[in-house]
N, C-alpha and C positions, 0 to 999 in steps of 0.2 A: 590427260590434263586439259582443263578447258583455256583454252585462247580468249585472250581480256578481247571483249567486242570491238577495241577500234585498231586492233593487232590483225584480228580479223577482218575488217573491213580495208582496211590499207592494203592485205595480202591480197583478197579480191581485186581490188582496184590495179594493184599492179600486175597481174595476171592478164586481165583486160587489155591493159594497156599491151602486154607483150604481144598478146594476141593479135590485136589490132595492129600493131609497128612493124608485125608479117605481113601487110597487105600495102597495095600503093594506096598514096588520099591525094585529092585533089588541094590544091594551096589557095590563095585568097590573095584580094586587091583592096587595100584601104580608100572607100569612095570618099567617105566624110566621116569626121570626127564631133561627138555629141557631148553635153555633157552628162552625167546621171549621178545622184546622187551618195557618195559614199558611203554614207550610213544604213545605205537598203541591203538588204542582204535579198539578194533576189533571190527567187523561187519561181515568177508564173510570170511571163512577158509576153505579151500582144500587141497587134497593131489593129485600129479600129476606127474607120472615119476621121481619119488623121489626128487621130489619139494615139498616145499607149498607154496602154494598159498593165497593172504591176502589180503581183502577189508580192509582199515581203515577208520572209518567217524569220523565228524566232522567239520561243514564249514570253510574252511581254513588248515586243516590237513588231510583229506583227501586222500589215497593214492590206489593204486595197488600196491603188491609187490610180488616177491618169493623170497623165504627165506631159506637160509640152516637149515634143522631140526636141525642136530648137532652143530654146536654155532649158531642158533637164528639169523645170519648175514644178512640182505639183498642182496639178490644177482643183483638186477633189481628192476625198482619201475618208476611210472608215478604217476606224480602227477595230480592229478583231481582238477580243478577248485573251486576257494572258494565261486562260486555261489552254488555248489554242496555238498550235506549231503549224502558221497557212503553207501553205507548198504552191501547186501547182494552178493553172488557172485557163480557162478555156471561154470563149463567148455562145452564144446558143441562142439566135432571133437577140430579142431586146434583152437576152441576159446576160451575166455573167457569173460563172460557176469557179470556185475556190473551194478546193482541196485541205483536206488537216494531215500530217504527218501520221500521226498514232491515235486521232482520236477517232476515225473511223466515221466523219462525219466531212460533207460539202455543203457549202454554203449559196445558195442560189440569188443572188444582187439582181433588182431595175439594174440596168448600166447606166442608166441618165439621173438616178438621183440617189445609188448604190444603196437604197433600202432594203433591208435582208428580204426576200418573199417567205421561204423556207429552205428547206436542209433536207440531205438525203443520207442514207447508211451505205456503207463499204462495207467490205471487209479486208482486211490488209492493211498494208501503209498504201500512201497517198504521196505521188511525189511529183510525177508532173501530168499534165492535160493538155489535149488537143481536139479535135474535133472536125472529121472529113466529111461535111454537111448532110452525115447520117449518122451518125453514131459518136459518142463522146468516148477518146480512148487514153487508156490512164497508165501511168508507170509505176510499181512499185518498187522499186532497185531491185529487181530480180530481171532475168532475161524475159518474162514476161510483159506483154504489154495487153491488157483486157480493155476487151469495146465494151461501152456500156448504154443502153435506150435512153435517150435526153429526158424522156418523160417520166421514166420508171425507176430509174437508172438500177435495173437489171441487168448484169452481166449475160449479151449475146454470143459472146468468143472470146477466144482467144490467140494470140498467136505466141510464140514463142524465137525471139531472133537470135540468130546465128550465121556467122562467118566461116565458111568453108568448114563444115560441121560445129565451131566452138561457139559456147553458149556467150550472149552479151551481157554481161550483169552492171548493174549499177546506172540503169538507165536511167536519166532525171529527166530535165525540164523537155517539153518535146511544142514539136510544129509543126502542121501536115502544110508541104510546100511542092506541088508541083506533082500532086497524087502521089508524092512520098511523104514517109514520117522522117523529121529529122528528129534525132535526138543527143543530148548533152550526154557524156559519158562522165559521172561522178570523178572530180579527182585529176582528169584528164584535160586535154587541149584539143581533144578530136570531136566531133560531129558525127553519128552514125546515120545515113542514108538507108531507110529502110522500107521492104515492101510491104505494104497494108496487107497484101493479100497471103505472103509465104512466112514473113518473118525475116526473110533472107536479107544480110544488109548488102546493097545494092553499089553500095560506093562511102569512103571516107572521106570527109574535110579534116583537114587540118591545121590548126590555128594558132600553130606556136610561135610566140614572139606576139599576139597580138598586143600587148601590153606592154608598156617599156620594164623591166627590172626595176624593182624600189619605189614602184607608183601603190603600192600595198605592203602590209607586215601580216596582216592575220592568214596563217597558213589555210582557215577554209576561204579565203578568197578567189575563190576559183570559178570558171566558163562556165555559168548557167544563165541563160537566156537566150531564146531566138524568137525574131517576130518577122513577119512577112508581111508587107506592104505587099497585097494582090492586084491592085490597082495598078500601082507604077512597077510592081515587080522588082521592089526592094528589101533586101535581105538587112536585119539590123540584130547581132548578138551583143550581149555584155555579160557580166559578172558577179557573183554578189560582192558587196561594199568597192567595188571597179568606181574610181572617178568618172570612165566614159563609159559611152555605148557609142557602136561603129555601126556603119552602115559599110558591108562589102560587096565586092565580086568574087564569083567561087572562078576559080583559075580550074579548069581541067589537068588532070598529072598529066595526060599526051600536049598537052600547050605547054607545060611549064619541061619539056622536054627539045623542043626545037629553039634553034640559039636567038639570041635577040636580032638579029641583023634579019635572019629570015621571019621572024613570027610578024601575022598580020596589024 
């Protein structure tokens, strides 16, 4: 008997999640509170010359934007075709590269006046991007994660991640932070820490409670977005259709383990 596809994707998702709630993750410190637009249903989040940068999907809402950190405002925005499900989003020199869901196409932007230049072909789905200032590397909710040539966009590798042998599937939005890939785990509250070079995830965040209860109803509003301020070495996640976006501290599990009277 065939499983309805989103019977199947829940099943995955909570598999995942098992897997990973076997392992410790490191906890987190609310620096600052943002605000971001509820309406966006995020997909592709960056930080850029003190910008951010925002893929929104969904056929017909769809968007590219940058955005004032400090009031959440739109400052610039293209709209993407309601043929088109945008995903994920990565920069590249003066560009910026936006992902399609199922259409098997990226979108290559100026970043200063978001004019399309051209587009490139995939194969697969398309769901989130990053970029380790050699290679543009892409998620398709499989435990895979393929590097691809910013020029050509050729698929040069690939890796495959896993946690104490178990595969990680339903990998979304992602962001190379500190010669690691972080990535959103569909569905989930966790952050996978992963090695560019093995696959192997390296270490959990975890970020339950970031969101008060009852600040959303639509059950996919869920933890997709991370951006890295490399500059000041600030980390800032949010959600799709999330009122805020936060800027945190990762807490180590060994710190969030010594009592408060002693901890530095």
């Amino acid at each position: 008997m065939r499983i309805p596809a989103i019977f199947r994707t829940f099943a995955a998702a909570i598999l995942v999640l098992a897997a990973s709630l076997a392992f410790a993750a490191d906890g987190y410190r609310i620096v600052h509170t943002y605000p971001h637009d509820p309406q966006a249903y995020t997909q592709g989040l960056l930080y850029e010359d003190g910008y951010l940068y925002e893929s929104t999907g969904l056929n017909g809402r769809s968007s590219l934007r940058m955005v004032d950190l400090e009031t959440g405002r739109v400052l610039q925005r293209a709209t993407v075709s309601a043929n088109y499900f945008a995903e994920g989003l990565a920069p590249w020199g003066s560009t910026l590269i936006q992902l399609t869901w199922q259409s098997h196409i990226a979108f290559v932007y100026d970043r200063f006046s978001f004019r399309l230049l051209h587009t490139f072909n995939y194969d697969g789905e398309g769901w989130g991007l990053t970029q380790d200032g050699k290679n543009l590397i892409l998620s398709d909710g499989t435990a895979n994660l393929r590097f691809f040539d910013p020029g050509t966009f050729r698929e040069v590798r690939r890796i495959v991640v896993k946690d104490h042998g178990t595969q990680i599937t339903q990998l979304n939005e992602l962001e190379y932070v500190h010669g690691e890939i972080y990535a959103n785990v569909w569905h989930t509250d966790r952050i996978a820490r992963i090695s560019p070079a093995s696959g192997k995830v390296v270490g959990w965040i975890d970020l339950t409670g970031l969101l008060a209860p009852g600040q959303v109803s639509d059950p996919e509003a869920v933890l997709n977005g991370i951006a890295w301020d490399s500059t000041h070495d600030r980390l800032f996640v949010t959600g799709k259709l999330w009122p805020k976006l936060f800027e945190i501290k990762i807490i180590p599990e060994a710190a969030k383990l010594v009592p408060a009277n002693h901890a530095k």
